[in-house]
Backbone as ProteinMPNN parsed JSONL, in Angstrom:
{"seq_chain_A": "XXXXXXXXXXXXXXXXXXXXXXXXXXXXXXXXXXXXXXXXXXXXXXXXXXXXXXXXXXXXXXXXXXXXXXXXXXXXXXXXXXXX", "coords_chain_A": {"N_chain_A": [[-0.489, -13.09, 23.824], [1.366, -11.221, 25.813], [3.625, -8.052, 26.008], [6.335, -6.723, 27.553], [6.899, -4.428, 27.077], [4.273, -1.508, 26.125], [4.417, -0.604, 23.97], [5.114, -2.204, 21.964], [3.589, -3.914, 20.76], [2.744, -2.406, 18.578], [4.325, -2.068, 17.222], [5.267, -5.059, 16.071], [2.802, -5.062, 15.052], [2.778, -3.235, 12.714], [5.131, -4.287, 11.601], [3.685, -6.541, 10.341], [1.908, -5.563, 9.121], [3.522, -4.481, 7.534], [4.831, -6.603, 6.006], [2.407, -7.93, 4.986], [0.967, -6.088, 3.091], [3.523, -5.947, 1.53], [3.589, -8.881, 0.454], [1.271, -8.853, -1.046], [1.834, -6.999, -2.891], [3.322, -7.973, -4.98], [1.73, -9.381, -6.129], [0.934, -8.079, -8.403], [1.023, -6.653, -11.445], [4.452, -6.153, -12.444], [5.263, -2.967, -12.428], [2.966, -1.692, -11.547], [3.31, -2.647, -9.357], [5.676, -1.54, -8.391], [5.288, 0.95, -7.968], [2.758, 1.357, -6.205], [4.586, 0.297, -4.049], [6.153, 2.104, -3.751], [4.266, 3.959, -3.052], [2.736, 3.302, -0.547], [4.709, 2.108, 0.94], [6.975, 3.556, 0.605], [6.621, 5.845, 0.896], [6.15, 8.338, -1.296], [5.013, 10.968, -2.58], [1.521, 11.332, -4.921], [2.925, 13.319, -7.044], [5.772, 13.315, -7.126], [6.058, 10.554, -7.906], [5.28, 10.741, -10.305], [6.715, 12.27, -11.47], [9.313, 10.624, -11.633], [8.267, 8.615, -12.892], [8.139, 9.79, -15.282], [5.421, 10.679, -16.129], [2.463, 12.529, -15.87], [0.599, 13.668, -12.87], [-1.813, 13.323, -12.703], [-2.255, 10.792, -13.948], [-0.769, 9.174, -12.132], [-2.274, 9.604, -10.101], [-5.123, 8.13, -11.402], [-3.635, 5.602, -11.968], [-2.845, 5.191, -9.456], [-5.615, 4.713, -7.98], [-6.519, 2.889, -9.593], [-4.644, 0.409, -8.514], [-4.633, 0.69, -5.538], [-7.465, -0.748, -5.03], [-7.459, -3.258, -6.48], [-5.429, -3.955, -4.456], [-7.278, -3.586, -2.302], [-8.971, -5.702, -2.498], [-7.94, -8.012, -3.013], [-6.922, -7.929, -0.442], [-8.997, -7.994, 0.806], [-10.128, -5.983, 2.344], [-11.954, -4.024, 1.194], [-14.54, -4.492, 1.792], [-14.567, -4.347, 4.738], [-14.579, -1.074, 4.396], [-16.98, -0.157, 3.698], [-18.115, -1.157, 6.28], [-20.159, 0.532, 8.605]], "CA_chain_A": [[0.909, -12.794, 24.021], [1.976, -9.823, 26.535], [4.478, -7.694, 25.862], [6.276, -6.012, 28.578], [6.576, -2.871, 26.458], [3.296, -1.353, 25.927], [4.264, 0.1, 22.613], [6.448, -3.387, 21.4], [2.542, -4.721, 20.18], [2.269, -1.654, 17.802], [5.449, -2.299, 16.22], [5.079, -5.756, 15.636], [1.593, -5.101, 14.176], [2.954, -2.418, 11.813], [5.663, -4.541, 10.815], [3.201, -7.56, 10.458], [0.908, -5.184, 7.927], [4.322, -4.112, 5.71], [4.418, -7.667, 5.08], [1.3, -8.431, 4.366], [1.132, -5.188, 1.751], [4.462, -7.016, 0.524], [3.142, -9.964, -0.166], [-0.242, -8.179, -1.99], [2.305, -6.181, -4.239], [3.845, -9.214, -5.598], [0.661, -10.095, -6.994], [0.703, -6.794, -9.008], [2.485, -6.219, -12.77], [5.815, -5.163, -12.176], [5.407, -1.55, -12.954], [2.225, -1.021, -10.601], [3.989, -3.488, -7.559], [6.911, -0.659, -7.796], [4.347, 2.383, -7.634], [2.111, 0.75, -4.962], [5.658, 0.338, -2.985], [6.895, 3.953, -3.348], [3.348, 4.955, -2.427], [2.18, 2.696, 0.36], [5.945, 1.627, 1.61], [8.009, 4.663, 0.983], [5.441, 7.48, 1.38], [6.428, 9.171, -1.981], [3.316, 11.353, -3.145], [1.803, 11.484, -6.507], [3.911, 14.043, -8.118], [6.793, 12.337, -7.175], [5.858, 9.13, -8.275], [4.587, 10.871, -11.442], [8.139, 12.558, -12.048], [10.311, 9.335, -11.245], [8.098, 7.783, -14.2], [7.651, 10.651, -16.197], [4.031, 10.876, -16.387], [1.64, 13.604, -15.546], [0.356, 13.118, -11.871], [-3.646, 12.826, -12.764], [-2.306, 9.395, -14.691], [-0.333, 8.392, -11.466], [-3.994, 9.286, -9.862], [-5.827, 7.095, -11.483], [-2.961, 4.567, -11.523], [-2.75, 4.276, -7.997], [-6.748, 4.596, -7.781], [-6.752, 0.924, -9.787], [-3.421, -0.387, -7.383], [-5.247, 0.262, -4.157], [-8.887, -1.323, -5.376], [-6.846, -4.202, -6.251], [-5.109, -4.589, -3.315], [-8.373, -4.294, -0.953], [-9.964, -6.816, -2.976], [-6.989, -9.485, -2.304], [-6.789, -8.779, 0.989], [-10.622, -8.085, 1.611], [-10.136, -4.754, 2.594], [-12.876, -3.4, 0.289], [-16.148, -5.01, 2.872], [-14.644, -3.036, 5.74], [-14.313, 0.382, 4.044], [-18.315, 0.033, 3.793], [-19.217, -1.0, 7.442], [-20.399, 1.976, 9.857]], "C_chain_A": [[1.012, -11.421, 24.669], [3.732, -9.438, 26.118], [5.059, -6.541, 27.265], [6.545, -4.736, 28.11], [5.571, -2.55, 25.982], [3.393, -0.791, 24.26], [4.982, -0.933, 21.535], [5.07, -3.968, 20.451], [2.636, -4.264, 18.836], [3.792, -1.692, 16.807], [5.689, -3.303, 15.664], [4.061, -5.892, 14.651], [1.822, -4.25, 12.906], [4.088, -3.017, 10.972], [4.684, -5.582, 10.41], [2.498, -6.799, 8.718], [1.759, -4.639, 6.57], [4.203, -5.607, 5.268], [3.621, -8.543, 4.041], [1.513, -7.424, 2.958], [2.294, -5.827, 0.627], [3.982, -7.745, -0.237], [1.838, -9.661, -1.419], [0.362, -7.93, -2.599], [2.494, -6.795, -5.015], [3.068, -9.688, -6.482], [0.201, -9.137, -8.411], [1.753, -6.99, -10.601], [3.517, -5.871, -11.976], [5.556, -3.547, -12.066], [4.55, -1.186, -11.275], [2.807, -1.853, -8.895], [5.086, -2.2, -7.325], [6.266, 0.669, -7.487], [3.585, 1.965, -6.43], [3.464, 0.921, -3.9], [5.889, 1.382, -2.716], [5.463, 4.693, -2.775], [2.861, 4.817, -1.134], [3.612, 2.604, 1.558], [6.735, 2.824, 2.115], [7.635, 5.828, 1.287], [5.644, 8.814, 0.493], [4.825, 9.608, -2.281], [3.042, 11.438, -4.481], [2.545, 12.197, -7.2], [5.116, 13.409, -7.957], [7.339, 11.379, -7.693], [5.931, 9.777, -9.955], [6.234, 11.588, -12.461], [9.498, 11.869, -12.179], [9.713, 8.727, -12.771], [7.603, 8.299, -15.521], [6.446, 10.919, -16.898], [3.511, 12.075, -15.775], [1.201, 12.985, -13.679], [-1.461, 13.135, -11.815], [-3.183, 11.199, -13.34], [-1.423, 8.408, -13.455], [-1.575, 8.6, -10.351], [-4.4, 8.384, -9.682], [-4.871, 5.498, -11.704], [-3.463, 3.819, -9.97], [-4.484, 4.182, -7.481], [-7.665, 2.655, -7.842], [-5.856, 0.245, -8.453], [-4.509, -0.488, -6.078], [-6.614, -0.24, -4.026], [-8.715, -2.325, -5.242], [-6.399, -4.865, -5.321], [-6.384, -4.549, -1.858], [-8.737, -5.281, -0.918], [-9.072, -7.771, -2.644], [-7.325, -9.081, -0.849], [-7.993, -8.083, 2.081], [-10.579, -7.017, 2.442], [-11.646, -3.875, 2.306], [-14.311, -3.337, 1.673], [-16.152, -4.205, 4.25], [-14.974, -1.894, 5.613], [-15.981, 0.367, 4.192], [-19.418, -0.119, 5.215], [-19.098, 0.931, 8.234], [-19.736, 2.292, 10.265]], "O_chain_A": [[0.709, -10.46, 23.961], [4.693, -10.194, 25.982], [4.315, -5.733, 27.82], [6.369, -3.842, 28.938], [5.43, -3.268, 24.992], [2.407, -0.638, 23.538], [5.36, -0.544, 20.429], [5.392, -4.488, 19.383], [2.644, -5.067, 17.903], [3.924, -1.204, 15.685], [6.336, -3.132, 14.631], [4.18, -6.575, 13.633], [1.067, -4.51, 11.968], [4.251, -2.581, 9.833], [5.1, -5.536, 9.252], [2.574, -7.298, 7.596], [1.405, -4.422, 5.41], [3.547, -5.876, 4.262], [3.813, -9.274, 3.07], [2.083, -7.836, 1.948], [2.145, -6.101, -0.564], [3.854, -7.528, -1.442], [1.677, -10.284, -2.468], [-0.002, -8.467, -3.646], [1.958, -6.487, -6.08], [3.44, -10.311, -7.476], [-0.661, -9.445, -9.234], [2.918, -7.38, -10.687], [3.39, -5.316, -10.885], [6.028, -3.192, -10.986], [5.054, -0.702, -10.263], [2.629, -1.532, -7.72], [5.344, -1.868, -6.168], [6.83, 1.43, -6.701], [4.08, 2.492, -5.433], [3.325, 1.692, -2.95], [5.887, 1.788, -1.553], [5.487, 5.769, -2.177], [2.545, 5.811, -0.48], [3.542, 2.95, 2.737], [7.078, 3.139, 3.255], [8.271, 6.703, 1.874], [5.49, 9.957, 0.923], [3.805, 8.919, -2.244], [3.956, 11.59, -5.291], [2.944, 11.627, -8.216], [5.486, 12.849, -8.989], [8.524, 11.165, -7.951], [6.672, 9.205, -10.755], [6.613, 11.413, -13.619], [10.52, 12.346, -12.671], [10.49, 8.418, -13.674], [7.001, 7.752, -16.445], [6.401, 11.319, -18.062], [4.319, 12.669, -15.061], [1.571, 11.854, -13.364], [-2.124, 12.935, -10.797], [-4.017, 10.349, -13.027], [-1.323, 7.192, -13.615], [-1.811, 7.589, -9.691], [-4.408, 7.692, -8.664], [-5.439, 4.412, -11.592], [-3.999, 2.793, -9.549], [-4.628, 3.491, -6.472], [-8.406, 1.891, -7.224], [-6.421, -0.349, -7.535], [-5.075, -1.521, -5.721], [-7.056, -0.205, -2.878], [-9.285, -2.919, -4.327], [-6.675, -6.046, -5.112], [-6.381, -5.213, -0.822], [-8.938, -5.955, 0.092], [-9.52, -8.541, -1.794], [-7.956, -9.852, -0.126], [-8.034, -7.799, 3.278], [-11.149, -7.241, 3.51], [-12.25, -3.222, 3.157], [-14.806, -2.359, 2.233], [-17.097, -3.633, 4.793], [-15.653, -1.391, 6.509], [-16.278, 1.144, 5.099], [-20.562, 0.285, 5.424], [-18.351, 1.908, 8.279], [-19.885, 3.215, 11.066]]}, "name": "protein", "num_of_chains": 1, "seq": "XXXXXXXXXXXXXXXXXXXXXXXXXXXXXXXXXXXXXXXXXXXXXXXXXXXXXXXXXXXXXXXXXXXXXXXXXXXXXXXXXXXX"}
């Protein structure tokens, strides 16, 4: 598929990968699908996150340390991070 805007690909592909992340969150508890969102989606940073849910931000850390393990492993993320 050509696009006659050279930059129209990179916007389709970036909306293409919120979806996908969508769809991965879904698969998540409630709690960690809404932290994964504000971290991945909305671009809040740990303290943020950690003061929205009144936790310390070493425990929204290792929160989001499990969330994004999780979500490589669905969507096979993980096997890349290790090639060259």
């Amino acid at each position: 598929m050509e696009f006659p805007d050279p930059n129209a690909f990179g916007a389709v592909e970036g909306r293409i990968l919120v979806c996908v992340v969508q769809q991965a969150l879904q698969n998540l508890a409630p709690q960690d699908a809404q932290v994964g969102a504000w971290y991945l989606l909305e671009g809040l940073n740990e303290q943020a996150i950690a003061a929205r849910l009144g936790v310390s931000q070493p425990a929204v850390s290792k929160r989001l340390k499990r969330i994004l393990a999780q979500l490589r492993r669905e969507l096979g993320a993980e096997n890349e991070e290790k090639s060259p």
